[in-house]
C-alpha positions as CSV (number, residue, x, y, z in Angstrom):
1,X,-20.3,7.3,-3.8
2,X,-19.7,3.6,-4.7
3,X,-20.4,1.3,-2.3
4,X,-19.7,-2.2,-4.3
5,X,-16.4,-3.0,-3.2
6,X,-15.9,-4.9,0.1
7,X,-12.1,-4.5,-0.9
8,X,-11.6,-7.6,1.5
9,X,-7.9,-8.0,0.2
10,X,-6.7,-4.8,1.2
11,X,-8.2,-5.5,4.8
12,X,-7.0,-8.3,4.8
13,X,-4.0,-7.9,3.3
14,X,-3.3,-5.1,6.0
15,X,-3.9,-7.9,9.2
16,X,-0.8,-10.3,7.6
17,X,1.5,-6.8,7.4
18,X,0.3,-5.6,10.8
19,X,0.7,-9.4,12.5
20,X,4.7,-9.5,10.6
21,X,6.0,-6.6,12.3
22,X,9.6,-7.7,12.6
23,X,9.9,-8.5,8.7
24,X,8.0,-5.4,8.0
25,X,10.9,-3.3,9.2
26,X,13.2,-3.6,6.0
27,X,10.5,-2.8,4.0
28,X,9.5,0.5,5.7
29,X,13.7,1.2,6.2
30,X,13.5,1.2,1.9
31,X,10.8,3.2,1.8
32,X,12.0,5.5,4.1
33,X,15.2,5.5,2.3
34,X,12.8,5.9,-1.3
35,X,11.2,8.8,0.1
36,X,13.8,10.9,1.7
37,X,15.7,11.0,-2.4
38,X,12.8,14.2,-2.3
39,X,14.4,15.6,0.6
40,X,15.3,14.5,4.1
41,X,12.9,17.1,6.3
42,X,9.6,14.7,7.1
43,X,8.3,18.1,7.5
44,X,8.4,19.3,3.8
45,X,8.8,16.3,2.0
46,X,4.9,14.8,3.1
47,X,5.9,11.3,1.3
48,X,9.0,10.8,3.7
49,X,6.4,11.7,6.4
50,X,3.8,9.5,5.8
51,X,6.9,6.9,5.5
52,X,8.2,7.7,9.2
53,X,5.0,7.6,10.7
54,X,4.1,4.2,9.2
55,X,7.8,3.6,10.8
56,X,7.1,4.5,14.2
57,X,3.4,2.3,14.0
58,X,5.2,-0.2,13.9
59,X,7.8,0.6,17.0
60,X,11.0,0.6,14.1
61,X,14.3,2.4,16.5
62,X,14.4,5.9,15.8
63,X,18.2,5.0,15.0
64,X,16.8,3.1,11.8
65,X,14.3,5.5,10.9
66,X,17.6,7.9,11.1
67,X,20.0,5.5,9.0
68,X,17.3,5.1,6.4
69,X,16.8,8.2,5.8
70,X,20.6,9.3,5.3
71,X,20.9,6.1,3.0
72,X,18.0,7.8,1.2
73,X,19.8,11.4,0.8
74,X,23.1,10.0,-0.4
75,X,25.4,10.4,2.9
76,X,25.0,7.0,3.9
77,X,26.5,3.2,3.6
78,X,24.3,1.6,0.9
79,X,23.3,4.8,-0.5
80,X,21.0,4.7,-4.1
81,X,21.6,1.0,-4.3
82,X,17.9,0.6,-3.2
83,X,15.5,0.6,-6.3
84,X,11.7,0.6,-7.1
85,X,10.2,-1.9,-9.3
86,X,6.7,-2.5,-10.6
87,X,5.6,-6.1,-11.3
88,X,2.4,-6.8,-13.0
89,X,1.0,-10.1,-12.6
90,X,-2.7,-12.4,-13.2
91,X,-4.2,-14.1,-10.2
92,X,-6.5,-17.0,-9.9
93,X,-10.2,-16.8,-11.3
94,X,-8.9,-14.0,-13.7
95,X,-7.5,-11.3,-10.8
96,X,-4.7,-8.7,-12.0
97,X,-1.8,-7.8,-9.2
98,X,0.6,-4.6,-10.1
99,X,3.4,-5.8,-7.4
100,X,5.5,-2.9,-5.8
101,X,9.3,-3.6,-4.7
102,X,11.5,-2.0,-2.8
103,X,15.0,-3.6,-3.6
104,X,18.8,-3.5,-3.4
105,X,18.8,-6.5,-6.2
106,X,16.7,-6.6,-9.1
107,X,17.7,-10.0,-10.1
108,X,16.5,-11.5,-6.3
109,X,13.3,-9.6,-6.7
110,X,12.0,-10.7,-10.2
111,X,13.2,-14.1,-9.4
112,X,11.5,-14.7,-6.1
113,X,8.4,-12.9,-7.2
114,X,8.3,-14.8,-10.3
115,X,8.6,-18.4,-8.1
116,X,5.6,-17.1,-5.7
117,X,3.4,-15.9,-8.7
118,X,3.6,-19.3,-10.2
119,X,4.1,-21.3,-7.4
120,X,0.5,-20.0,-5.9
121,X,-1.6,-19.9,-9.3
122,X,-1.1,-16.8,-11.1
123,X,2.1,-16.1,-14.0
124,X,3.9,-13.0,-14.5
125,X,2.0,-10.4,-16.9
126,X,4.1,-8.1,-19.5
127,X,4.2,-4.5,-18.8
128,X,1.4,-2.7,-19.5
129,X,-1.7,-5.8,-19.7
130,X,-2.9,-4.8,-16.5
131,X,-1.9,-1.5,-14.9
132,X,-4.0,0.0,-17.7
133,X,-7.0,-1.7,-15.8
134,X,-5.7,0.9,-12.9
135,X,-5.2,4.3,-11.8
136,X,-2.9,6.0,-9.1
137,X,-4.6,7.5,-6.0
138,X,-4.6,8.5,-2.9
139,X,-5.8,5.5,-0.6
140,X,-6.8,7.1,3.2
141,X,-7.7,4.3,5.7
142,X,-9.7,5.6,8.8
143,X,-10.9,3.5,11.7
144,X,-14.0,4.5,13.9
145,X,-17.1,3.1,16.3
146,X,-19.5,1.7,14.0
147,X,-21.8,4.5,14.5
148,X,-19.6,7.0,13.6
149,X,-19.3,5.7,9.6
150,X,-21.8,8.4,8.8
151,X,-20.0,10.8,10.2
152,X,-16.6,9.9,8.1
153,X,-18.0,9.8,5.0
154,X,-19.8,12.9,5.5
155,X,-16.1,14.6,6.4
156,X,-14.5,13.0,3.2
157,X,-17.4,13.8,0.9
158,X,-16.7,17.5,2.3
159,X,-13.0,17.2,1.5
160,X,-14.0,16.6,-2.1
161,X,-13.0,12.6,-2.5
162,X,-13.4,10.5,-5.6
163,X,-15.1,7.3,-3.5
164,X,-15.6,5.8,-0.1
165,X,-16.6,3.0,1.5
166,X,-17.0,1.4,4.9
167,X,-17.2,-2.2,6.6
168,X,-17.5,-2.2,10.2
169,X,-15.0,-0.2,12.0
170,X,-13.1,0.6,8.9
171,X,-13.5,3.2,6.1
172,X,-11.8,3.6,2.8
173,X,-11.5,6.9,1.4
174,X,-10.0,7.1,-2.5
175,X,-8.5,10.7,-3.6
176,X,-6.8,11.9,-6.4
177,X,-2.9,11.3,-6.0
178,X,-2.4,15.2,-5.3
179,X,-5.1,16.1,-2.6
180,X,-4.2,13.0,-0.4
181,X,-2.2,15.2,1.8
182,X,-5.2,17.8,2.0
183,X,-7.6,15.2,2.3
184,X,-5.6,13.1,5.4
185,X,-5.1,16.6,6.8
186,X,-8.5,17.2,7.2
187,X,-9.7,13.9,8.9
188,X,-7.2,14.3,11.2
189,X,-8.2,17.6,12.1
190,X,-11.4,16.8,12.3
191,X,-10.8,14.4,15.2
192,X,-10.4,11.5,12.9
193,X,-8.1,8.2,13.3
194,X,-6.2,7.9,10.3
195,X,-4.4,4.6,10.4
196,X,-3.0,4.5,6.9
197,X,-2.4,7.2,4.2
198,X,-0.7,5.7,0.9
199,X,-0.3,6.3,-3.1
200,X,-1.7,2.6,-4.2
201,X,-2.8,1.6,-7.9
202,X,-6.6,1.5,-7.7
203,X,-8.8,-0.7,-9.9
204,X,-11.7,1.1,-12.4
205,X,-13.9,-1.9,-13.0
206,X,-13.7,-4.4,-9.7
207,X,-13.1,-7.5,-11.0
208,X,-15.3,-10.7,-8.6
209,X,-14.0,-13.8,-7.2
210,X,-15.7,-17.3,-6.4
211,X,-14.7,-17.7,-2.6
212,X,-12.4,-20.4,-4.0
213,X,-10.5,-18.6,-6.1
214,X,-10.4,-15.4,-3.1
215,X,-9.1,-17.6,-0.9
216,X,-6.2,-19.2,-3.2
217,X,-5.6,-15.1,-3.9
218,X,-5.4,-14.0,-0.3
219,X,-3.1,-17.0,-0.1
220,X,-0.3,-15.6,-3.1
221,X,-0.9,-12.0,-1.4
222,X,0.5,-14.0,1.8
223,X,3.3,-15.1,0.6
224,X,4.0,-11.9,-1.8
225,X,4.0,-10.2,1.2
226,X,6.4,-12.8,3.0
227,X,9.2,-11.6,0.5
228,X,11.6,-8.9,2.0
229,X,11.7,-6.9,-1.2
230,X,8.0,-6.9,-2.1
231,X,5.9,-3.2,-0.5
232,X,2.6,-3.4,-1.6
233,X,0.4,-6.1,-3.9
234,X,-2.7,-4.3,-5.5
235,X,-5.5,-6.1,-6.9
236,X,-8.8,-5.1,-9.2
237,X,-10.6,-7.9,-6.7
238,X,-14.0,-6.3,-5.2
């Protein structure tokens, strides 16, 4: 199991989200709204869970949860207007971003990520010069005591995961895109905290950063991540 990347952007990436909880709340509602196109049961449809529950972390009113989701299945105002878009993007020092939007208006999306991307060191990228550089996978964040990272990565080594990694209190657990429900299944039930369970575009090669150039990156994740439309910002940055 690889133990290289310190994937400091995602963690940190993960404190702005958490500390923006407010703003956050249109982006979950068009996810929510994403997911339930699959169907509207949280309990069959295990994207539209993992949507909800990411919902209610953040306190969202079960009334919007509800309105999200029957935007989503085509019975509510503003149903299918909301669209998903991939932007791929180069950072400072040579970084690679594949941007994911959730939006109601292309045009505003492309336009404001466009202005951040240049405004904060990086320029758009056409599709296809960087998401070869990644895969799509199953992303499983677990917190725990510090002396019980042994004990997580001997559970997800079990479960049969491609890679995982701790710092601290925090483990990362990579899977392949179709056993991340089996795989975030079994920490729970083994008496694990699962804070986060996502599909996110995962590197192959990390790519390194002088401290200069990872904080003007962490600084364009920011404000990425200030725009309503923007989800998720995924980088090949160890």
């Amino acid at each position: 199991m690889s133990g290289h990347s310190k994937w400091a952007t995602t963690k940190h990436q993960k404190a702005v989200t958490d500390a923006r909880r407010g703003a956050a709340f249109t982006k979950i509602a068009n996810m929510i709204t994403i997911a339930a196109r699959e169907g509207g049961d949280p309990e069959f449809n295990f994207k539209l869970r993992l949507a909800v529950e990411k919902a209610k972390a953040t306190s969202m009113p079960k009334d919007n949860i509800e309105r999200a989701i029957t935007r989503g299945t085509g019975k509510g105002d503003g149903a299918n207007k909301v669209e998903e878009l991939t932007y791929e993007a180069y950072g400072p020092g040579g970084s690679a971003l594949i941007i994911t939007a959730l939006t109601d208006n292309k045009l505003r999306a492309f336009t404001d990520i466009r202005s951040t991307v240049n405004k904060f060191g990086g320029r758009m990228a056409e599709a296809g010069s960087v998401s070869y550089m990644f895969d799509k996978k199953g992303q499983i964040i677990v917190s725990h005591k510090p002396e019980q990272s042994d004990d997580v990565q001997l559970a997800a080594i079990d479960l049969g995961v491609d890679d995982v990694d701790t710092e601290g209190e925090l483990t990362r657990i990579i899977t392949s895109s179709h056993d991340l429900q089996k795989v975030r299944q079994g920490l729970i039930d083994g008496g694990f905290t699962v804070d986060e369970a996502d599909l996110k575009w995962i590197c192959k090669i990390p790519h390194e950063l002088s401290d200069e150039d990872h904080v003007k990156l962490d600084r364009l994740i920011d404000n990425l991540d200030l725009l309503d439309d923007v989800t998720t910002i995924d980088t090949n940055v160890a």
